[in-house]
N, C-alpha and C positions, 0 to 999 in steps of 0.2 A: 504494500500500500504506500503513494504515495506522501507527500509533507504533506497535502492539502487534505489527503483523507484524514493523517493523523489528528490535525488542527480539527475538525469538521466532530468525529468522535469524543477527543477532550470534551470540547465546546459543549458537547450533547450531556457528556458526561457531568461537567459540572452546573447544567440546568437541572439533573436529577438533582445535583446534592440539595441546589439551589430550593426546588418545589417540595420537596420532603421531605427535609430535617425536622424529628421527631414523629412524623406521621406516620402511623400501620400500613407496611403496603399491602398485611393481610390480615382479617381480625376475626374472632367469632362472634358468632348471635347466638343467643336463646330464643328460643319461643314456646309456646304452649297456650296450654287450653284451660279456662275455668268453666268447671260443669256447677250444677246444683246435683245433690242424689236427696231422691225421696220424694216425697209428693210437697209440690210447691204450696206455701200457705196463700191463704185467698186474704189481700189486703185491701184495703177500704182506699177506696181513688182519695185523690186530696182534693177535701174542702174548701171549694172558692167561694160560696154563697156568699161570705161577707162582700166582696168586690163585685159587683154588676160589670163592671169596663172586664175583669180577668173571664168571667162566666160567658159576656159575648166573645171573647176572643177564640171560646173552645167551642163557638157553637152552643152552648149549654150540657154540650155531652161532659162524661164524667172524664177525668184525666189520671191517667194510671199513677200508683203511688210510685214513686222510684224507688224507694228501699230496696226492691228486689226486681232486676228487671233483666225477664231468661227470653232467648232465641230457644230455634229450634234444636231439640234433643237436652235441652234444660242448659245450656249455654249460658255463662254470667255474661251480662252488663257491668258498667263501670267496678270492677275491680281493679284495683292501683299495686301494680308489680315494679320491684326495683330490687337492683342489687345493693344487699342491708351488709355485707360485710364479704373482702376479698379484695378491694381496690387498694393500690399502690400507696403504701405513706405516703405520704409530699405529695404525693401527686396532685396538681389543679388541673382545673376544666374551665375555660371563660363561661361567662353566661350571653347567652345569644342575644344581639342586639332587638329581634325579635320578640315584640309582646308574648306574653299569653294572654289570651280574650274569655273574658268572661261576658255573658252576656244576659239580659233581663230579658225576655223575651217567652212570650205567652202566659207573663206569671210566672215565670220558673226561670233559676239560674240555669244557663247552658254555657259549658257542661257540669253534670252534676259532679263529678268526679272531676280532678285538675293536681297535672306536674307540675311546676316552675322552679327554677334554678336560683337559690341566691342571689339575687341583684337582678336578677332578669325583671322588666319593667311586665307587671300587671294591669291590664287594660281593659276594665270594665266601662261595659255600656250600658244603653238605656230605650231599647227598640220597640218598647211599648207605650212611650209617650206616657205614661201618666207617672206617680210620685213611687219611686222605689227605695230601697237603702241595701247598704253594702256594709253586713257587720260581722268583720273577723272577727273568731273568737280563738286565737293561739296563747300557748300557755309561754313560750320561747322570745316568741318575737311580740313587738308592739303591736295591741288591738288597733281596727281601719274602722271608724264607723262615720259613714256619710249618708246623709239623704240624698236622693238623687229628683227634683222633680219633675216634671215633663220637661223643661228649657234644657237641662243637662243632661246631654245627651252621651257622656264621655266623662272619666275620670281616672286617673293614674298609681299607683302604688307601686312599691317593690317590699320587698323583704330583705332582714341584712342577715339573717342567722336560719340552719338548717332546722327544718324542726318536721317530725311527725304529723302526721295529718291529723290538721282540725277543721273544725265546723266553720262555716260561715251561715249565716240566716239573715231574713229582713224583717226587721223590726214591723214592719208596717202590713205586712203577708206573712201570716207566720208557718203556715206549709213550704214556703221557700226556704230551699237549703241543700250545702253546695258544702265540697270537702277539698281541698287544699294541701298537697305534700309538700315541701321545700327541700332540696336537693343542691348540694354543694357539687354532685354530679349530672352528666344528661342521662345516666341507664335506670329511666323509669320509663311505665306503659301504662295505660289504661284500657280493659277491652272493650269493646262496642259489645252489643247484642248476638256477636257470632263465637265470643267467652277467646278470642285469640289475643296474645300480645308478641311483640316480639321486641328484644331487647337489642341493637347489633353495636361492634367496634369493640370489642371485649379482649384484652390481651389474653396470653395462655397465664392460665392460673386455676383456680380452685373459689368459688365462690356461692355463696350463701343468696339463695331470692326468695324475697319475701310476697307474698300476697294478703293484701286489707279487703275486708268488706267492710262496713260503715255496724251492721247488727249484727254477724258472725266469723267476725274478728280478724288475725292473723294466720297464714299458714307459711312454714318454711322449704325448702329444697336447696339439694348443694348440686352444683356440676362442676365439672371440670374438664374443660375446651385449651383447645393446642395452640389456638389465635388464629388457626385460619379454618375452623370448622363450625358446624352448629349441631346445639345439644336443647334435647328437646325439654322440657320441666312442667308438667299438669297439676294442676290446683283440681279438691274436690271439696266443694264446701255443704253444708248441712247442718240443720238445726240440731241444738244440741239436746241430748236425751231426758226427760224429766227425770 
């Protein structure tokens, strides 16, 4: 080869180092499935009678309670998965310049369930036009409590300390209510109605994943991935026996 090929190779060469330093050119994911077992309990829709504005927005039909909400084959809704232990001392993660959105919307917080990062900026709204409120209730970090009423349409928060998931509610709608993890890392997930999450960019190690439900608690699992594979980990959750 060539002077000019050699030059041309270097060159390429030192764009790798350039675009990559510190970054996984290979990494693992988890994923998995949260079922329910047993026969699902029959929950009481939430009670909007007091609001007429909430009650026309659903039509007057009733609105399913969220507590528990299964796909098909008994699949969980909002379950909140993360890795509780296994990540590298020292190690930092920025927080994404990227909101997370919270939204008011039919009477109800969406999503009920919610990750964000440490300093990652919190970005609730207010899509229903009439008087809402936003009131955290963490034991770690500082309580948020704003009214929000029709004119404001948009309000900002972060968080500065990681903490377990807590409640949020609205003072003014007291069925509304919305739960909140903080994460000094991104390997969290929440699953939709089909009970899937997937966790990915996980070095080779040995670690510990956790699963919340809000009324039947935590469950654990450990995997252990090579960094460029994926390992599966199933939640089975169920009421607990009298």
């Amino acid at each position: 080869m060539g002077r000019t090929g050699n030059i041309f190779w270097l060159a390429a060469g030192l764009v790798a180092v350039l675009v990559w330093p510190g970054v996984a050119v290979a990494a693992s994911t988890v994923t998995g499935t949260a079922t329910f077992a047993g026969k699902a309990p029959a929950l009481r829709p939430l009670a909007m009678d007091a609001e007429p504005v909430c009650m026309k927005i659903h039509s007057g039909k009733p609105v399913p309670n969220e507590m528990l909400v299964l796909g098909t084959g008994n699949t969980m809704g909002n379950i909140m998965v993360w890795v509780s232990k296994g990540l590298p001392a020292g190690k930092t993660w920025p927080a994404p310049k990227t909101p997370v959105v919270l939204d008011q919307k039919g009477c109800l917080y969406v999503p009920h369930v919610m990750g964000i990062m440490v300093g990652q900026t919190y970005r609730i709204l207010n899509s229903d036009g009439i008087l809402h409120n936003i009131h955290t209730l963490p034991t770690i970090n500082r309580a948020f409590n704003r009214a929000m009423p029709a004119t404001v349409k948009e309000t900002t928060t972060a968080f500065d300390k990681p903490e377990a998931i807590f409640h949020t509610k609205c003072d003014v709608h007291p069925w509304m209510s919305a739960y909140v993890g903080v994460f000094t890392h991104p390997f969290f997930s929440v699953t939709s109605t089909d009970g899937k999450f997937t966790i990915p960019g996980l070095d080779a190690g040995t670690y510990e994943i956790t699963a919340w439900h809000e009324r039947l608690g935590t469950q654990t699992g450990t995997v252990t991935v090579s960094g460029s594979d994926s390992k599966t980990q199933d939640f089975k959750f169920a009421v607990p026996a009298k």
